[in-house]
N, C-alpha and C positions, 0 to 999 in steps of 0.2 A: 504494500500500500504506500500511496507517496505522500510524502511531508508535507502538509496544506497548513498554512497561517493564517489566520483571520486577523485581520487589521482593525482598527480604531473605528475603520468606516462601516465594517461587517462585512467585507468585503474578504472571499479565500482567494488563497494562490497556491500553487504549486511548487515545489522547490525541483527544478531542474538543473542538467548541468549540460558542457558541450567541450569539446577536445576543438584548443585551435592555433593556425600557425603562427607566430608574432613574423612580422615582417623582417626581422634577425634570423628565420628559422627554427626557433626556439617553441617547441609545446609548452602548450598553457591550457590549464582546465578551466572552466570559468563559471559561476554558480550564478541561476537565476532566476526568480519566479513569474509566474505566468498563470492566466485565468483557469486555461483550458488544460489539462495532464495530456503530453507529447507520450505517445508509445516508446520505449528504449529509452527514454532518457531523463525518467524521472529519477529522486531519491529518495529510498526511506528511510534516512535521518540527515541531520544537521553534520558535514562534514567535520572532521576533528579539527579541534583549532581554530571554528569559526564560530561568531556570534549571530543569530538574527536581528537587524537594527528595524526602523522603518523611518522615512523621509514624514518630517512633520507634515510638508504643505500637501503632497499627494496622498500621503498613506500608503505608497508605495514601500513595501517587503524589499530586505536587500542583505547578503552575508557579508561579512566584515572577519578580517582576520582576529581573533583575543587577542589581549599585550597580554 
């Protein structure tokens, strides 16, 4: 089952993620949520190491690395 957030607005998301190339050539995995759950490419939990934050003005969902 994939990691869904309900935000401030009542608003769920999805926590997906995506494999991609940085213009150096350099893999990067990159975490992000979405209304709708992508087949393959959801997660079910919060990667290690990371926080769920959310954007005050949108209520936009977003992972952020912990200090």
């Amino acid at each position: 089952m994939a990691y869904t957030h309900t935000n401030s607005k009542g608003q769920t998301y999805h926590l997906h993620y995506k494999d991609v190339v940085l213009q150096n050539g350099r893999e990067q995995r990159i975490y992000y949520f979405a209304k709708q759950p992508r087949p393959g490419a959801t997660l079910d939990d919060v990667p290690a190491g990371y926080v769920i934050m959310e954007n005050e003005r949108t209520g936009l969902p977003f992972c952020k690395k912990a200090k």
